[in-house]
Every structure is written in structure tokens, then in C-alpha cells.
mmCIF file as gemmi writes it, N, C-alpha and C atoms, coordinates in Angstrom:
data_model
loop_
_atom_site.group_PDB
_atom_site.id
_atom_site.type_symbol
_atom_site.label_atom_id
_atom_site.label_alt_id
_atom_site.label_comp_id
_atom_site.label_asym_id
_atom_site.label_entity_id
_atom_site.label_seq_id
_atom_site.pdbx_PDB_ins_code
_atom_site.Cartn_x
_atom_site.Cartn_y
_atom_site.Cartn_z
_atom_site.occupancy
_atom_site.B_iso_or_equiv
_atom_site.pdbx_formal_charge
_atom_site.auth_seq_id
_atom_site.auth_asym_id
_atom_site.pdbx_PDB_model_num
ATOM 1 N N . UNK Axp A 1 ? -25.696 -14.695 0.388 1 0 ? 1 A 1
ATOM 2 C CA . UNK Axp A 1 ? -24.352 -14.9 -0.077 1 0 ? 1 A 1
ATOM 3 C C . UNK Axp A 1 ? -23.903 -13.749 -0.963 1 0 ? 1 A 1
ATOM 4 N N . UNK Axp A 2 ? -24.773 -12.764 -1.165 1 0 ? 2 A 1
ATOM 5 C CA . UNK Axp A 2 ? -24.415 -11.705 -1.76 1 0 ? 2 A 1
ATOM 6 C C . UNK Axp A 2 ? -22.869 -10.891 -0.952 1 0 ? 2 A 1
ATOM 7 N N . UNK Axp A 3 ? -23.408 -9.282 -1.194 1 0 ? 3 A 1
ATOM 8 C CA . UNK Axp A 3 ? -22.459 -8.477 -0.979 1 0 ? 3 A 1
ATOM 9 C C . UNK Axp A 3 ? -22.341 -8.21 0.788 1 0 ? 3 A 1
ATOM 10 N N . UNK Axp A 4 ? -21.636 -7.828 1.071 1 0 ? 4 A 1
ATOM 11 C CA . UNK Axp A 4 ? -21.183 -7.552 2.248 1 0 ? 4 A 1
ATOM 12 C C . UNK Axp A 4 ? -22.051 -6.334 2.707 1 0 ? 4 A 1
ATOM 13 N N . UNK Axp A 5 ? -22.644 -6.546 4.103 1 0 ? 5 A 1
ATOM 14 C CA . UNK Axp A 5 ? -24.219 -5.037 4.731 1 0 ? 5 A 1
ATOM 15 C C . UNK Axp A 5 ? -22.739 -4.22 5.338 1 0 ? 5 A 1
ATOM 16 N N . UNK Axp A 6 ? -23.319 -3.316 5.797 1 0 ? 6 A 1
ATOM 17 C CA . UNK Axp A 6 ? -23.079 -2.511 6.426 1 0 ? 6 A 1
ATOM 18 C C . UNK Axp A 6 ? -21.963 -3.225 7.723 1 0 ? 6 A 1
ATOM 19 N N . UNK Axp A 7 ? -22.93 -3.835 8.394 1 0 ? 7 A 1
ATOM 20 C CA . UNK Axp A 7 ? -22.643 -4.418 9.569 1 0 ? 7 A 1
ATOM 21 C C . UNK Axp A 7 ? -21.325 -4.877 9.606 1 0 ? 7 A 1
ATOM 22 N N . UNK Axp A 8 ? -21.067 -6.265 8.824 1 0 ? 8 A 1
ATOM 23 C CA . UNK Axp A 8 ? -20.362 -6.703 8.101 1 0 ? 8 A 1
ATOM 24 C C . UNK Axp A 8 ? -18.943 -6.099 8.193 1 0 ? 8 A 1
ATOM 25 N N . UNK Axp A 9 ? -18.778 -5.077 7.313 1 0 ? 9 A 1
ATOM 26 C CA . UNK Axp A 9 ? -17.988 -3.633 7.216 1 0 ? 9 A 1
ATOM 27 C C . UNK Axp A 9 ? -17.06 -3.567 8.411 1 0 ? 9 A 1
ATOM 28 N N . UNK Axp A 10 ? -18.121 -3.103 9.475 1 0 ? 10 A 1
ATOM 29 C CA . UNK Axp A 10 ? -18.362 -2.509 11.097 1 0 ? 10 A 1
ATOM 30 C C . UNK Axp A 10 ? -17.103 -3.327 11.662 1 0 ? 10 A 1
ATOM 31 N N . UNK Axp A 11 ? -17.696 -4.709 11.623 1 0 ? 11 A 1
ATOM 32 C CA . UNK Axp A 11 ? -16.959 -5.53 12.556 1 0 ? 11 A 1
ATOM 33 C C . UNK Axp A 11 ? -15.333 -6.246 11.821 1 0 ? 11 A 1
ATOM 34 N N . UNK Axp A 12 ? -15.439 -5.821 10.729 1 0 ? 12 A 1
ATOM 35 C CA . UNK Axp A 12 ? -13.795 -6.03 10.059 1 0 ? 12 A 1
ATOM 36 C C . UNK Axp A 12 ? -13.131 -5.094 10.547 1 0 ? 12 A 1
ATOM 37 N N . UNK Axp A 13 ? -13.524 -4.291 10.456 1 0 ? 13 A 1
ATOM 38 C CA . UNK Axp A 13 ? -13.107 -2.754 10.902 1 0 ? 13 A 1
ATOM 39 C C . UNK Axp A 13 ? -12.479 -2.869 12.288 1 0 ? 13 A 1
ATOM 40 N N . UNK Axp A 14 ? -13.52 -3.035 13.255 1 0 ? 14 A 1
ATOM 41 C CA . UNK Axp A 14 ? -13.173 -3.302 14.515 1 0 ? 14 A 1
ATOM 42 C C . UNK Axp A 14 ? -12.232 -4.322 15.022 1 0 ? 14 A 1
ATOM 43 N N . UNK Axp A 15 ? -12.205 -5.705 14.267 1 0 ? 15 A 1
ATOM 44 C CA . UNK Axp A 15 ? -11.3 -6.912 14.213 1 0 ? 15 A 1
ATOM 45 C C . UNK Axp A 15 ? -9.798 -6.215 14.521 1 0 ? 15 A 1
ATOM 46 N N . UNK Axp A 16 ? -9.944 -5.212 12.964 1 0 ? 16 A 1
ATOM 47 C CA . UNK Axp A 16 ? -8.2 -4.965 12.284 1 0 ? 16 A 1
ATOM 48 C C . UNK Axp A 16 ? -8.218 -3.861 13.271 1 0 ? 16 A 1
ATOM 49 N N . UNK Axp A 17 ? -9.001 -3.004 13.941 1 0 ? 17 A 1
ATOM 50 C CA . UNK Axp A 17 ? -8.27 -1.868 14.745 1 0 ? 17 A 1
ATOM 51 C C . UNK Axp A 17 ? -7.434 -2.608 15.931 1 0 ? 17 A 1
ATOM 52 N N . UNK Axp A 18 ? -8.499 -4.096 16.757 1 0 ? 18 A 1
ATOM 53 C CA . UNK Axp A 18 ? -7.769 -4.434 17.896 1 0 ? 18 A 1
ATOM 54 C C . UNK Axp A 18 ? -7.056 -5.249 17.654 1 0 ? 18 A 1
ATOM 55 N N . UNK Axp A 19 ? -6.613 -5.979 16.634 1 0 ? 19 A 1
ATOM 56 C CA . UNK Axp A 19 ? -4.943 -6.53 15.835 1 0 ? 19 A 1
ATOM 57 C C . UNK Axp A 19 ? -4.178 -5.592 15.536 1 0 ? 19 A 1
ATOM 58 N N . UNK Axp A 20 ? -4.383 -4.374 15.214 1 0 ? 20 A 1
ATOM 59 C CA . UNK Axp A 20 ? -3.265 -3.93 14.93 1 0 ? 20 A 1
ATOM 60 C C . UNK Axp A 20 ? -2.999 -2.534 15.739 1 0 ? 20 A 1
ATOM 61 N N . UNK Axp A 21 ? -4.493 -2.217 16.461 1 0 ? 21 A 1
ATOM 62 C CA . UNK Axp A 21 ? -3.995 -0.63 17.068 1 0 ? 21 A 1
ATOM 63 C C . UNK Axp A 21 ? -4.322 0.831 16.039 1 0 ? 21 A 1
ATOM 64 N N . UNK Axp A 22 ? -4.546 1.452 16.612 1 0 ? 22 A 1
ATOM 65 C CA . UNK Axp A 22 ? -4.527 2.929 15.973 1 0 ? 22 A 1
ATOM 66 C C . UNK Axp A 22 ? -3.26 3.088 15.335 1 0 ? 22 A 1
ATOM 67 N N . UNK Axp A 23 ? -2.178 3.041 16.124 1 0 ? 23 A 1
ATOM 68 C CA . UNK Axp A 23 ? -1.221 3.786 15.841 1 0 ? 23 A 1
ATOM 69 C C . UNK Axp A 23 ? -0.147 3.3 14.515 1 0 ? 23 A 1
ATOM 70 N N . UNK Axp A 24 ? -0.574 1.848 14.517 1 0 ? 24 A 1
ATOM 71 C CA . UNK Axp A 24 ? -0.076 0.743 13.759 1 0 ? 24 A 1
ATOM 72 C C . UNK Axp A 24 ? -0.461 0.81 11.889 1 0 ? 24 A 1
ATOM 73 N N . UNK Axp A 25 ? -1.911 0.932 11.596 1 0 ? 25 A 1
ATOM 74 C CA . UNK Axp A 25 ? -2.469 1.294 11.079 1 0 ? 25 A 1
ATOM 75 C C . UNK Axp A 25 ? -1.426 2.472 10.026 1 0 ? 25 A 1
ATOM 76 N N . UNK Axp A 26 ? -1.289 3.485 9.725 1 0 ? 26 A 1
ATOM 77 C CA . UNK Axp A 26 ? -0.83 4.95 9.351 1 0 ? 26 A 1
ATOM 78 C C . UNK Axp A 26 ? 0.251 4.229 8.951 1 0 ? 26 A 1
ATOM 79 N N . UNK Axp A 27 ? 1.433 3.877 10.461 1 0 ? 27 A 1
ATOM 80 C CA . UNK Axp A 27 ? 3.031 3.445 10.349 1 0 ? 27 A 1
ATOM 81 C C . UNK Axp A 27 ? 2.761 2.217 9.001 1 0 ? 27 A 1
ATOM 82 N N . UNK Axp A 28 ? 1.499 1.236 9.049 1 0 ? 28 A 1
ATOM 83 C CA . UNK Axp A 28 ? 2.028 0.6 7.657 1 0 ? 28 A 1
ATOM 84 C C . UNK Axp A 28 ? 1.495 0.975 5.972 1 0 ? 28 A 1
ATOM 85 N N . UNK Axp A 29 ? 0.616 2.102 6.355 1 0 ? 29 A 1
ATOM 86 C CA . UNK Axp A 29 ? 0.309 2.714 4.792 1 0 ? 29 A 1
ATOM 87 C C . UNK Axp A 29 ? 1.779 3.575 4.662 1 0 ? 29 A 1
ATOM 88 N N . UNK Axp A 30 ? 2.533 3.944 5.429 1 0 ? 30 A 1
ATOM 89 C CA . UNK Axp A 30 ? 3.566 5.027 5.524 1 0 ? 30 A 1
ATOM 90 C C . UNK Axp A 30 ? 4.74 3.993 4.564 1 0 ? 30 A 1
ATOM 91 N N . UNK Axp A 31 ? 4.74 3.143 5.137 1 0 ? 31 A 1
ATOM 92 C CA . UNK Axp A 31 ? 5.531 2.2 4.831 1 0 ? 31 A 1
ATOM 93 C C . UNK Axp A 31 ? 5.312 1.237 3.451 1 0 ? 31 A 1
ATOM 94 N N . UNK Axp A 32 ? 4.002 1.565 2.661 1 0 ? 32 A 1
ATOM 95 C CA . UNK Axp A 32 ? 3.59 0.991 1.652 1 0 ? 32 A 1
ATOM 96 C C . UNK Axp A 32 ? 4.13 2.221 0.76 1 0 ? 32 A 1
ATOM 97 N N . UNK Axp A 33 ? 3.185 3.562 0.965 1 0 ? 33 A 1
ATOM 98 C CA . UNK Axp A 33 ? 3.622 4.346 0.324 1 0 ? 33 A 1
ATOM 99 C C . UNK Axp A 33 ? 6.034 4.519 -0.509 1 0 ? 33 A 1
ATOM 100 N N . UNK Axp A 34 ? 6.215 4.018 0.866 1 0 ? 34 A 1
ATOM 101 C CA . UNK Axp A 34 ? 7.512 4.34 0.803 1 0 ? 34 A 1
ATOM 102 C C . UNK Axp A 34 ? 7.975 3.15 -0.02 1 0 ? 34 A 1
ATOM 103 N N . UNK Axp A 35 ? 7.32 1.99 -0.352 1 0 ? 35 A 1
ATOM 104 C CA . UNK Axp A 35 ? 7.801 0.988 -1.525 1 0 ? 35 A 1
ATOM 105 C C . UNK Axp A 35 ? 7.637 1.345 -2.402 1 0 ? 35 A 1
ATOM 106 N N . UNK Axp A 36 ? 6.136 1.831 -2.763 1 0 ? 36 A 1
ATOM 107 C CA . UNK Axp A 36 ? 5.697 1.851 -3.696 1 0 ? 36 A 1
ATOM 108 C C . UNK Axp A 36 ? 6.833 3.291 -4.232 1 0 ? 36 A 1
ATOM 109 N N . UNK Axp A 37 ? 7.02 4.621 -3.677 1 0 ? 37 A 1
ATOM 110 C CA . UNK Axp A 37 ? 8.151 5.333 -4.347 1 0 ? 37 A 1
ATOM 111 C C . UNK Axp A 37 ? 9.281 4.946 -4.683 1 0 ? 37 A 1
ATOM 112 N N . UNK Axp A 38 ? 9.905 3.979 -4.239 1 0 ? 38 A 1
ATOM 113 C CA . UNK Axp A 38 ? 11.174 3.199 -4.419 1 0 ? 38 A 1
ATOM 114 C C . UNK Axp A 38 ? 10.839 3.28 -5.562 1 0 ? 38 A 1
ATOM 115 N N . UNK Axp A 39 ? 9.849 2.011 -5.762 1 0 ? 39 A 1
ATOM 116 C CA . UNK Axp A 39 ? 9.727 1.124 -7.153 1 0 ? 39 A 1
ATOM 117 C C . UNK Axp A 39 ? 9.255 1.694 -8.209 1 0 ? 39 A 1
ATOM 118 N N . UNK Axp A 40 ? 8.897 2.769 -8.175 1 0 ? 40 A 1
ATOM 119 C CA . UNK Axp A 40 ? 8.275 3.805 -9.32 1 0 ? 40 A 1
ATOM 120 C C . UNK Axp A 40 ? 9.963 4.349 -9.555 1 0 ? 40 A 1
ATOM 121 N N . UNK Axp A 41 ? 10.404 5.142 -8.434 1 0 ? 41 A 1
ATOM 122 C CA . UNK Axp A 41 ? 12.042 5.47 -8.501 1 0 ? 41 A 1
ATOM 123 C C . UNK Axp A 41 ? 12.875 4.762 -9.576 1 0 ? 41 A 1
ATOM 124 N N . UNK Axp A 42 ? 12.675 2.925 -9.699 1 0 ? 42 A 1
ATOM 125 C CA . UNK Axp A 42 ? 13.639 1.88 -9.941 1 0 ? 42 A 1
ATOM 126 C C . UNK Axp A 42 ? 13.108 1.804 -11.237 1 0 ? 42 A 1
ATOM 127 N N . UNK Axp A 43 ? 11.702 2.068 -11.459 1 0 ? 43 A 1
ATOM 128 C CA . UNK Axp A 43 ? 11.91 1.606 -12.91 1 0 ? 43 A 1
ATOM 129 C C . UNK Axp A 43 ? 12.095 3.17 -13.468 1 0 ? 43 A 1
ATOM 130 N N . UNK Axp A 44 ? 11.785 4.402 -13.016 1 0 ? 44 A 1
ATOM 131 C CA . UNK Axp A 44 ? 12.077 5.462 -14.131 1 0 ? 44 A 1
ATOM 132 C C . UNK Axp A 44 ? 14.193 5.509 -14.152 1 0 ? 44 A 1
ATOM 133 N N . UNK Axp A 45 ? 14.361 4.743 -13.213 1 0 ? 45 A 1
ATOM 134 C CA . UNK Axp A 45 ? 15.873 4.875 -13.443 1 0 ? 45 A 1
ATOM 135 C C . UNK Axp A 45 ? 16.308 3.861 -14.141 1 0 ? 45 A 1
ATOM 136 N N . UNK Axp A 46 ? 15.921 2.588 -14.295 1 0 ? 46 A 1
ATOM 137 C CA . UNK Axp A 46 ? 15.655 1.531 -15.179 1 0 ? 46 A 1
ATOM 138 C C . UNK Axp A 46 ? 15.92 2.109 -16.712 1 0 ? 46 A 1
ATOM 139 N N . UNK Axp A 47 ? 14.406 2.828 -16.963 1 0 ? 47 A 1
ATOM 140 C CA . UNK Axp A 47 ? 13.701 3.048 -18.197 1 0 ? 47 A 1
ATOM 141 C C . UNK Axp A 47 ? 15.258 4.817 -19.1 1 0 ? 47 A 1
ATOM 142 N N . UNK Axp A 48 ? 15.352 5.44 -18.003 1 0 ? 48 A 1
ATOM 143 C CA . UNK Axp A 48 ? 16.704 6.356 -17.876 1 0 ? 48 A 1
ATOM 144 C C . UNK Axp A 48 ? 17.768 5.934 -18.432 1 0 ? 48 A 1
ATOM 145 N N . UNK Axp A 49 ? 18.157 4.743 -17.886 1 0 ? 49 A 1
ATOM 146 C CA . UNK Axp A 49 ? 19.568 3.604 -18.053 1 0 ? 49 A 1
ATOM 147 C C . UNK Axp A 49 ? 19.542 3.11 -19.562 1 0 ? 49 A 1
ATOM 148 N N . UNK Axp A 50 ? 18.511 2.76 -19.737 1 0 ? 50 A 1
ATOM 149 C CA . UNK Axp A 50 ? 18.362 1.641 -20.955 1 0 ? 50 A 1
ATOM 150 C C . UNK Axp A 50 ? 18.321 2.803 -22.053 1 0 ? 50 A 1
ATOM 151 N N . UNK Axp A 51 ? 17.666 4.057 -21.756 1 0 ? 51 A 1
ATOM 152 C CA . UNK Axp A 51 ? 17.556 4.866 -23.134 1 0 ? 51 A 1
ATOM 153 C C . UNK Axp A 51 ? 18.819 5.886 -23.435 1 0 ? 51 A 1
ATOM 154 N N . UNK Axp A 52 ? 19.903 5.531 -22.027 1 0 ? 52 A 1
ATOM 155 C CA . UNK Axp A 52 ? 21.493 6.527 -22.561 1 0 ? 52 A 1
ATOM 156 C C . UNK Axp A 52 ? 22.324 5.527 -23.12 1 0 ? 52 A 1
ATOM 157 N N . UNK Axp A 53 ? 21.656 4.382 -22.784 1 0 ? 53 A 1
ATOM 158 C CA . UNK Axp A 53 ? 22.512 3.419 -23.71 1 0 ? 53 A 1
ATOM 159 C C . UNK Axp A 53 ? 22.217 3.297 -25.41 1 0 ? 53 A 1
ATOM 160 N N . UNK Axp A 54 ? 20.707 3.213 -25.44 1 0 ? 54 A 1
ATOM 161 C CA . UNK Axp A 54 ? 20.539 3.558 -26.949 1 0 ? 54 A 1
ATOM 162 C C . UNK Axp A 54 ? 21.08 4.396 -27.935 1 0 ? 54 A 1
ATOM 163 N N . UNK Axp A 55 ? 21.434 5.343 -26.978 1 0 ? 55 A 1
ATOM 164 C CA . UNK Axp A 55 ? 21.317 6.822 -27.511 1 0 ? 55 A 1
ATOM 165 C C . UNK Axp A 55 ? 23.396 6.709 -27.871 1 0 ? 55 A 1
């Protein structure tokens, strides 16, 4: 019940390639990446907003 072998690994691996494909794979880190810049975007424009108002 320990940690996960090698093997283990292998066959998740293999599961998620034939659910989702090679090509599928990339298109949704592409697509994570591209939230995740939004939302870094939203709060430095956030954090921007709130400190010309102080000012």
C-alpha cells in the first residue's frame, strides 16, 4: 500500500495517452498555461488599480 513502482507509472501513462491522444495532451497544457497568464495578468492589474486609487 505504499508508493507507486515503476510499473504503476507505465500504465497511467499509457491509460491517459489512449484517452486523450498525443496530440491532445500539449493543446491542454497550452491552454492551462494560457489561464494561468490571464490570472497572473488580473491580479497585477487588480493590485495596479487599487494602488492609483490610493495614491
Amino acid at each position: 500500500m505504499g508508493s507507486f513502482s515503476v510499473w504503476h507509472w507505465m500504465i497511467v501513462l499509457a491509460v491517459v495517452l489512449l484517452l486523450f491522444g498525443r496530440g491532445k495532451i500539449p493543446e491542454l497544457m497550452g491552454d492551462v498555461a494560457k489561464g494561468i497568464r490571464s490570472f497572473k495578468n488580473g491580479l497585477s492589474d487588480d493590485t495596479a488599480g487599487s494602488a492609483e486609487k490610493k495614491s
